[in-house]
C-alpha positions in Angstrom: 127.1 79.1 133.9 128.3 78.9 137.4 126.8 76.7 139.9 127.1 76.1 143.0 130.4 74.5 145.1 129.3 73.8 147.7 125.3 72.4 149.4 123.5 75.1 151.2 122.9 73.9 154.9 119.3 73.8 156.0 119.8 76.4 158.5 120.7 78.6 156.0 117.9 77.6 153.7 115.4 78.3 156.7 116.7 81.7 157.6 115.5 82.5 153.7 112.2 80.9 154.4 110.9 82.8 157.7 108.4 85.3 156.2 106.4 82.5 154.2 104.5 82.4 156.5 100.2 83.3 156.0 98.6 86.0 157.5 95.9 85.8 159.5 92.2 86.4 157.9 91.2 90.3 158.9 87.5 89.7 160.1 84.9 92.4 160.7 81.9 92.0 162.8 78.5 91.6 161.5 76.0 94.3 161.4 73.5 92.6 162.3 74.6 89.7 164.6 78.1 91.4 165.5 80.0 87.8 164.6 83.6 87.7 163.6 83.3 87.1 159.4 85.1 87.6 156.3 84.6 91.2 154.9 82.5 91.8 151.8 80.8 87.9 152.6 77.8 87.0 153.6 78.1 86.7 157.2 78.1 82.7 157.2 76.1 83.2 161.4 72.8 85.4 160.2 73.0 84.8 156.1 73.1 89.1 156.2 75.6 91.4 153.8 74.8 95.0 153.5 71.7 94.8 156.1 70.0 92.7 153.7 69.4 89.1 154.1 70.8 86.9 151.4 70.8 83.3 152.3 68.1 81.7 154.7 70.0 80.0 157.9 68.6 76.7 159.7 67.4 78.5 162.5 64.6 80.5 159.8 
């Protein structure tokens, strides 16, 4: 089995690791309060998904 002769330098080992990077979240607006949210979530602003309300918020 061959290994290795010689240590890889970190530069090297960080050109690899450039696109591990995260992506950020794609958000949608809410239909009914136009927020920024998650898509297919509850909209975590009004408590709406699908024009219907699902959770109750403090403000109700």
């Amino acid at each position: 089995m061959p290994n290795p002769k010689r240590r890889h330098s970190k530069q090297r080992r960080d050109k690899r690791r450039t696109h591990w990077k995260l992506d950020t979240p794609g958000l949608s607006a809410c239909a009914n309060c136009h927020q920024p949210k998650l898509p297919h979530r509850v909209c975590p602003n009004c408590g709406y998904y699908d024009q219907r309300q699902i959770t109750l918020t403090k403000e109700a």
